[in-house]
Backbone as XML, in Angstrom:
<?xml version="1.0"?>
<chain id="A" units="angstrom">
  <residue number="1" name="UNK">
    <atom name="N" x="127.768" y="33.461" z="142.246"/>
    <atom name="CA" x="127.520" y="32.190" z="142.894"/>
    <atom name="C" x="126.606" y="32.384" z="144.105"/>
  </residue>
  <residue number="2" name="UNK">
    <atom name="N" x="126.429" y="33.481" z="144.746"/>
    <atom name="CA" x="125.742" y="33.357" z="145.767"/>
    <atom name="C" x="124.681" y="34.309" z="145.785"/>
  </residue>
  <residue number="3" name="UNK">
    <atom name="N" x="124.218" y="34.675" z="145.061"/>
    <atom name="CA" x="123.237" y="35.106" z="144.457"/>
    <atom name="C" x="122.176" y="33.879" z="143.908"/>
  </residue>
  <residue number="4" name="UNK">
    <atom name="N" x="122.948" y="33.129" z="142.877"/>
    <atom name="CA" x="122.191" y="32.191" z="142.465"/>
    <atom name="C" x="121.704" y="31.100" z="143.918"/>
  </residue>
  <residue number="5" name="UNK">
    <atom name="N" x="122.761" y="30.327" z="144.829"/>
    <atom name="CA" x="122.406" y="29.577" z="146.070"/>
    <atom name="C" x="121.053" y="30.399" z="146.706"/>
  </residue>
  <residue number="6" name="UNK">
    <atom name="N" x="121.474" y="31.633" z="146.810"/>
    <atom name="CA" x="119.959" y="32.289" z="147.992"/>
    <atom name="C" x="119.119" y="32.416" z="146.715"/>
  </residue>
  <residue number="7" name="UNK">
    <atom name="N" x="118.868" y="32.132" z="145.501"/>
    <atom name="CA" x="117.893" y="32.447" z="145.180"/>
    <atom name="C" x="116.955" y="30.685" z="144.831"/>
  </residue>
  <residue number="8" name="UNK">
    <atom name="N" x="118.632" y="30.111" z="144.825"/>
    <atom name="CA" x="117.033" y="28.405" z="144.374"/>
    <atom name="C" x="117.275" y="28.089" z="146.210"/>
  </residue>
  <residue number="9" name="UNK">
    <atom name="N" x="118.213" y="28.446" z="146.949"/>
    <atom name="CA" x="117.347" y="28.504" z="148.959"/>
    <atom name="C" x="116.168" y="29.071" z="148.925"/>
  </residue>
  <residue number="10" name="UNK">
    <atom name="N" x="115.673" y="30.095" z="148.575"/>
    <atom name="CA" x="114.260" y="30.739" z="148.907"/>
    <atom name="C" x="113.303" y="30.105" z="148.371"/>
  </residue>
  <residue number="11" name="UNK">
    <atom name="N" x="113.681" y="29.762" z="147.051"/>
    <atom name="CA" x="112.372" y="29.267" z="146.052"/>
    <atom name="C" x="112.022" y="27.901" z="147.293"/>
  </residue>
  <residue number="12" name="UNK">
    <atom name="N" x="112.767" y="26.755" z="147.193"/>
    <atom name="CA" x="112.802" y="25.784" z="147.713"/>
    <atom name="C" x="112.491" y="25.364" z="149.578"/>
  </residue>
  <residue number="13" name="UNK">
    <atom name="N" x="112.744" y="26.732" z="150.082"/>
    <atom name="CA" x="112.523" y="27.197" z="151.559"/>
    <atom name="C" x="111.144" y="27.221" z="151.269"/>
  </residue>
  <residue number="14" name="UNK">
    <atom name="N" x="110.266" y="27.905" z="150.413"/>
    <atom name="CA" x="109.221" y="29.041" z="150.087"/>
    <atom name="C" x="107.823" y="27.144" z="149.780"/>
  </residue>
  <residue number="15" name="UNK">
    <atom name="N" x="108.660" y="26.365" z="149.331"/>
    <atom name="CA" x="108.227" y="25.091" z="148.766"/>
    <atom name="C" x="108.430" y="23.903" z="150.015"/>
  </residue>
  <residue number="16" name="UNK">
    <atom name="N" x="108.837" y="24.665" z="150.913"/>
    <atom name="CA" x="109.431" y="23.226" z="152.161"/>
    <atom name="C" x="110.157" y="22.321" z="151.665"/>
  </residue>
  <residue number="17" name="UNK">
    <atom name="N" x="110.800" y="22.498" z="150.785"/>
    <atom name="CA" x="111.492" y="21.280" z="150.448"/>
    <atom name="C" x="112.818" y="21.288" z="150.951"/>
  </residue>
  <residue number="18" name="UNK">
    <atom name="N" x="113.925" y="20.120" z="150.287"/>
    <atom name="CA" x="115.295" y="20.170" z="150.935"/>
    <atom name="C" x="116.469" y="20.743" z="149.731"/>
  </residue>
  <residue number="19" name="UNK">
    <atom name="N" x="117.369" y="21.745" z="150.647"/>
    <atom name="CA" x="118.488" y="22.126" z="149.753"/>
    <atom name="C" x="119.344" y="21.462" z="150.117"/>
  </residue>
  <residue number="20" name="UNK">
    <atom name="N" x="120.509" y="21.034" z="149.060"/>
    <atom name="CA" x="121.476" y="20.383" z="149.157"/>
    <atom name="C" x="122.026" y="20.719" z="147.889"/>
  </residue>
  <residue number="21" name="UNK">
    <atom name="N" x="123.406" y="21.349" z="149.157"/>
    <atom name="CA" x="124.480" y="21.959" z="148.324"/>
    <atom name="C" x="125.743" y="21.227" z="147.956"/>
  </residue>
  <residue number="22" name="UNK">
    <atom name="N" x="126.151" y="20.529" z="146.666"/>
    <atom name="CA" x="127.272" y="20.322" z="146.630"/>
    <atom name="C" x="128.429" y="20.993" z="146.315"/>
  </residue>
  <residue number="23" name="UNK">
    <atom name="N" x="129.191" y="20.548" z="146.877"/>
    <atom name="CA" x="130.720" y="21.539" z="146.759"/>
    <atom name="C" x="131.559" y="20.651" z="146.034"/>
  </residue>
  <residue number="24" name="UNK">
    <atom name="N" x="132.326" y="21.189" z="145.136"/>
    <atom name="CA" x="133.066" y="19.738" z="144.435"/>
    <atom name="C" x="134.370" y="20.704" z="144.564"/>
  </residue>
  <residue number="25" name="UNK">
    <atom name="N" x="135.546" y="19.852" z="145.529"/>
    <atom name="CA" x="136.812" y="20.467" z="145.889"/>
    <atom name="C" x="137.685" y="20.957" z="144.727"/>
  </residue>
  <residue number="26" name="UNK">
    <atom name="N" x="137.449" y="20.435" z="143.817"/>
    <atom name="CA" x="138.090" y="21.174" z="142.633"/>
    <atom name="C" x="137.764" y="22.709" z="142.034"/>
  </residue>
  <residue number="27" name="UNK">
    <atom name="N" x="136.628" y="22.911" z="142.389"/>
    <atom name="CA" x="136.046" y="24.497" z="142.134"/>
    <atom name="C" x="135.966" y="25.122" z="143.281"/>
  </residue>
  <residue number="28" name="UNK">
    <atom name="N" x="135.107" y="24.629" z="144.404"/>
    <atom name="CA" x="135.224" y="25.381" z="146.014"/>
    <atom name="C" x="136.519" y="25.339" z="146.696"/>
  </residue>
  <residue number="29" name="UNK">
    <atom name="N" x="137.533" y="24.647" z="146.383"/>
    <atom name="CA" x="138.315" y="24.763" z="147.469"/>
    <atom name="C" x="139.288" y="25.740" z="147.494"/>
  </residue>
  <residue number="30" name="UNK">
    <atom name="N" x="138.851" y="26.730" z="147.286"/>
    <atom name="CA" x="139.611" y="28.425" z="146.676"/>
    <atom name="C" x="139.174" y="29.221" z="148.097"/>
  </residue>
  <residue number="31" name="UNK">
    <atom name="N" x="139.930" y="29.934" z="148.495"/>
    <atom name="CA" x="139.998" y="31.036" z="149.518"/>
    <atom name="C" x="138.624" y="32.167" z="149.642"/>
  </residue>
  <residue number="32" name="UNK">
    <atom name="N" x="138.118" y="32.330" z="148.598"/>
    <atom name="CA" x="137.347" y="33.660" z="148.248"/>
    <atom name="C" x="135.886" y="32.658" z="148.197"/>
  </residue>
  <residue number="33" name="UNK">
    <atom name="N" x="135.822" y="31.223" z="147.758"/>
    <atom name="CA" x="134.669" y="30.313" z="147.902"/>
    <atom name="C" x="134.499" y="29.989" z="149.011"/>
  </residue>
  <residue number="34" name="UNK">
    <atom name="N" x="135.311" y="29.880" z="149.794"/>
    <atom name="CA" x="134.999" y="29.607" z="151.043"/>
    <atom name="C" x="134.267" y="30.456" z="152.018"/>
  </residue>
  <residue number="35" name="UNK">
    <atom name="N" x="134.928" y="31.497" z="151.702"/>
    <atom name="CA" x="134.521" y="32.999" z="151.943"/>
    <atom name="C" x="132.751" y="33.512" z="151.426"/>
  </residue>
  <residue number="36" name="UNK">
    <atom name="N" x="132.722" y="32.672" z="150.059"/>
    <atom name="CA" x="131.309" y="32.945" z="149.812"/>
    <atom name="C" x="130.423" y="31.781" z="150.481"/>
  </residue>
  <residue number="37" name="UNK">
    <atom name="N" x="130.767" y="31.191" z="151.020"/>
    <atom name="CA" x="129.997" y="29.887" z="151.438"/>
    <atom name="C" x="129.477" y="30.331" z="152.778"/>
  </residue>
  <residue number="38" name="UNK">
    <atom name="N" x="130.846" y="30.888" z="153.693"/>
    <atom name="CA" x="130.662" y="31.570" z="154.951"/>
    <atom name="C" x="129.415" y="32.426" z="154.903"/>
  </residue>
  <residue number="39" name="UNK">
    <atom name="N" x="129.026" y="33.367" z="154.163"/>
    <atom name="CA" x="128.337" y="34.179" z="153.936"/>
    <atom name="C" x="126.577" y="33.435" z="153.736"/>
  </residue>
  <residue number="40" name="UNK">
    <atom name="N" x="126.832" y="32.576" z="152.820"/>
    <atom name="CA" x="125.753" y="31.902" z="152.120"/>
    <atom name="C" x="124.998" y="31.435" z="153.425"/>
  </residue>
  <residue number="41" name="UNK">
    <atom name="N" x="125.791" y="30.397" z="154.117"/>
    <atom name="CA" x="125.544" y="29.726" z="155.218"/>
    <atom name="C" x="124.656" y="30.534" z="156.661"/>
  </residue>
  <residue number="42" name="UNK">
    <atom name="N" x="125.769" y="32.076" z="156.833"/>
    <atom name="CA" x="124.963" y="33.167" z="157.593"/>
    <atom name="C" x="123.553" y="33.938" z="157.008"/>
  </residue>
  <residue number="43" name="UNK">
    <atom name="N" x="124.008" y="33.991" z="155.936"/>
    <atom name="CA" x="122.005" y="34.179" z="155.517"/>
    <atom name="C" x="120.861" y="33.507" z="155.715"/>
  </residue>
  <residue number="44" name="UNK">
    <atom name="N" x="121.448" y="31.893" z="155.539"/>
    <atom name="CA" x="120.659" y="31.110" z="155.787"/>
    <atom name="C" x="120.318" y="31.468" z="157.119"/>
  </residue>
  <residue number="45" name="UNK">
    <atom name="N" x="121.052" y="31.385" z="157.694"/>
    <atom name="CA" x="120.355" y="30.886" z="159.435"/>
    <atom name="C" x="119.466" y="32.398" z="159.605"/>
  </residue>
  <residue number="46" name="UNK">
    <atom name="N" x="119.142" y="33.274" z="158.745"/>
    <atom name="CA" x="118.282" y="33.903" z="159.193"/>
    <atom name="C" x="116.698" y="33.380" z="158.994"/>
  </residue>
  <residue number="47" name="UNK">
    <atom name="N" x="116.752" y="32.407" z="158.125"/>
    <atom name="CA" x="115.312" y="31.875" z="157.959"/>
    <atom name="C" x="114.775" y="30.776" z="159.470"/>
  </residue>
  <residue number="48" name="UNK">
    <atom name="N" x="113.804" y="30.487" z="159.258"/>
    <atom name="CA" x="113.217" y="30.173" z="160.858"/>
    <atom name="C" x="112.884" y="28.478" z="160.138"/>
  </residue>
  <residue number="49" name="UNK">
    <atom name="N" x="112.767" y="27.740" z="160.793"/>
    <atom name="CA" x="112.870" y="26.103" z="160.374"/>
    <atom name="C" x="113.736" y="25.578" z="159.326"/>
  </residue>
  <residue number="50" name="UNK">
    <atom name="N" x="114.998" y="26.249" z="159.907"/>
    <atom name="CA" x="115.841" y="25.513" z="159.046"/>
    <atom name="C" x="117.076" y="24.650" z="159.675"/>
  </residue>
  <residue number="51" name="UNK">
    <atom name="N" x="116.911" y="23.257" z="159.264"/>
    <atom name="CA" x="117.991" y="22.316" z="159.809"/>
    <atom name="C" x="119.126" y="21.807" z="159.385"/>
  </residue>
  <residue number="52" name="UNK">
    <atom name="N" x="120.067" y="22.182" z="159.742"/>
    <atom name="CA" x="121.619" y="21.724" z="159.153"/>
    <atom name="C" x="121.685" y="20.719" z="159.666"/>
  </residue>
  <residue number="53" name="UNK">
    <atom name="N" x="121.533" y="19.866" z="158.919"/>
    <atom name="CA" x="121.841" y="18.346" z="159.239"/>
    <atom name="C" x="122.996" y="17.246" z="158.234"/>
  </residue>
  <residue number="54" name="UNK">
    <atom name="N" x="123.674" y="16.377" z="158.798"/>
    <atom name="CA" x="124.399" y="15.477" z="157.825"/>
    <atom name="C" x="123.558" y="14.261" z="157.564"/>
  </residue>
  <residue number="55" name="UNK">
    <atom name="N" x="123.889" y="13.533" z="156.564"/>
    <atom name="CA" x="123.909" y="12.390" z="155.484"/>
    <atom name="C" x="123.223" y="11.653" z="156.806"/>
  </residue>
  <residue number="56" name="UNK">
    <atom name="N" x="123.914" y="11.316" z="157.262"/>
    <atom name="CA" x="123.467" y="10.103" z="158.500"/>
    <atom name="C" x="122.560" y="10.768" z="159.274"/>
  </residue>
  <residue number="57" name="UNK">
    <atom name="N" x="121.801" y="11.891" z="159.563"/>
    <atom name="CA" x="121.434" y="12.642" z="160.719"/>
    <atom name="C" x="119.527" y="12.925" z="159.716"/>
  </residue>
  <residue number="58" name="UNK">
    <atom name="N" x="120.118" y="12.786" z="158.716"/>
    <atom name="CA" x="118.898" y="12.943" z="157.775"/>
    <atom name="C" x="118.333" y="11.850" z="157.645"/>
  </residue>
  <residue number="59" name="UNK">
    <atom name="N" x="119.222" y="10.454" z="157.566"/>
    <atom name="CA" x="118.852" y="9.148" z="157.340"/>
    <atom name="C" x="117.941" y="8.124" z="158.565"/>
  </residue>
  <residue number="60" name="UNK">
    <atom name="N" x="118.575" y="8.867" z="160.226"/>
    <atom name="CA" x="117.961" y="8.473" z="161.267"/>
    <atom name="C" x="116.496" y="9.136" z="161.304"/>
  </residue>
  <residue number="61" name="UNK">
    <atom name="N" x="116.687" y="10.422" z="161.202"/>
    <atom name="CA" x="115.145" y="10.913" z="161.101"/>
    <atom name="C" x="114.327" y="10.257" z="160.012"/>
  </residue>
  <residue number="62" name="UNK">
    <atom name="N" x="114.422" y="9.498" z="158.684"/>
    <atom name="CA" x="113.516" y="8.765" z="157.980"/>
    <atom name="C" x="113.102" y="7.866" z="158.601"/>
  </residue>
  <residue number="63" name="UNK">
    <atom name="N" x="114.148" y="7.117" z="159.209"/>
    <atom name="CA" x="114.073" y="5.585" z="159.207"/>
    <atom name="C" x="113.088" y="6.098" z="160.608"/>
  </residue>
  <residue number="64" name="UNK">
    <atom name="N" x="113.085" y="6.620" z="161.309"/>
    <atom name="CA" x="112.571" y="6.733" z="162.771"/>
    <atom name="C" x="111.019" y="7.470" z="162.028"/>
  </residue>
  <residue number="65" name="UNK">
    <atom name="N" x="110.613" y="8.113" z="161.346"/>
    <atom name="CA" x="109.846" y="8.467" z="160.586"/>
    <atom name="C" x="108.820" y="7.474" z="160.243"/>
  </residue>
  <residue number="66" name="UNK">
    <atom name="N" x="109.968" y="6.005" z="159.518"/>
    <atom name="CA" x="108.989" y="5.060" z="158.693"/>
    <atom name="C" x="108.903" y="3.862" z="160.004"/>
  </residue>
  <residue number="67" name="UNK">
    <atom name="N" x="109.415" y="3.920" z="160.965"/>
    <atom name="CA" x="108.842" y="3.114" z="162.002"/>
    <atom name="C" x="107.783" y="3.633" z="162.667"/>
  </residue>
  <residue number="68" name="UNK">
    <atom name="N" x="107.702" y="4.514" z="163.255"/>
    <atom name="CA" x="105.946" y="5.566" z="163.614"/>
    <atom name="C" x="104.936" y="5.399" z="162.223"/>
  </residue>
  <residue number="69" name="UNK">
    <atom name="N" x="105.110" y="5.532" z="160.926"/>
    <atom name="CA" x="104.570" y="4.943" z="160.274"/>
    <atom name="C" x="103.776" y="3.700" z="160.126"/>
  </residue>
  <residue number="70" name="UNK">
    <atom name="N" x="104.672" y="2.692" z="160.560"/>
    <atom name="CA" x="104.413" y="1.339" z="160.137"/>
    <atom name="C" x="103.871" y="0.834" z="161.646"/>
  </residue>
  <residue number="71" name="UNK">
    <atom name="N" x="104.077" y="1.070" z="162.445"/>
    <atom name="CA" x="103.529" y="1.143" z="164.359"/>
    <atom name="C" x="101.896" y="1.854" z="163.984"/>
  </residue>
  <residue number="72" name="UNK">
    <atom name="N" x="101.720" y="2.519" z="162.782"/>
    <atom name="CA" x="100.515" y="3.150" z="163.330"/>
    <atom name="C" x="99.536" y="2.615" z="162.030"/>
  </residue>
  <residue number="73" name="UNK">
    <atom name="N" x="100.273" y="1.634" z="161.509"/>
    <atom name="CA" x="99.511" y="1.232" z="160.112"/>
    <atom name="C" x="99.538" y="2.095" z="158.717"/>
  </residue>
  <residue number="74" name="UNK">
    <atom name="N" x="100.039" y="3.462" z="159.139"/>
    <atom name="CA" x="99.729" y="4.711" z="158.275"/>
    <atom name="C" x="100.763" y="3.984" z="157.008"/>
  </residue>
  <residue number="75" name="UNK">
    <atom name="N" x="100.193" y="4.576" z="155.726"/>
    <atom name="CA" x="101.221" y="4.138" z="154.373"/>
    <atom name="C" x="102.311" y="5.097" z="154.814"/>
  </residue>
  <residue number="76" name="UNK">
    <atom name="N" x="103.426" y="4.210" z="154.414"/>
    <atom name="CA" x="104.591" y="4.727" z="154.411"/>
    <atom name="C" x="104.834" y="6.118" z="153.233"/>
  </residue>
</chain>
């Protein structure tokens, strides 16, 4: 499992794009997953522009995004 996460993180880091990991409590919520997540999570932060952000924290930066947009005429 965490082999596969750091390897579509890099591809997708490597592409600027966004990872998003779901966890579905019926398979992660095990002692030793958690444990691999811990891990997953500390690798990450060795890469340089990377933002842990939530649902809502991702959603203010668009919307604040498509107002500088639309203030400057630029296509959304």
């Amino acid at each position: 499992m965490l082999g596969l996460w750091q390897e579509e993180f890099r591809e997708l880091y490597e592409w600027g794009g966004l990872f998003v990991l779901i966890l579905h409590p019926q398979v992660s919520g095990r002692p030793i997953r958690y444990a691999i997540l811990r891990e997953f999570l500390t690798w990450t932060r060795g890469f340089d522009r990377v933002w842990y952000a939530t649902g809502d924290e991702i959603a203010r930066h668009f919307e604040a995004g498509e107002s500088t947009a639309a203030g400057t005429g630029a296509a959304a």
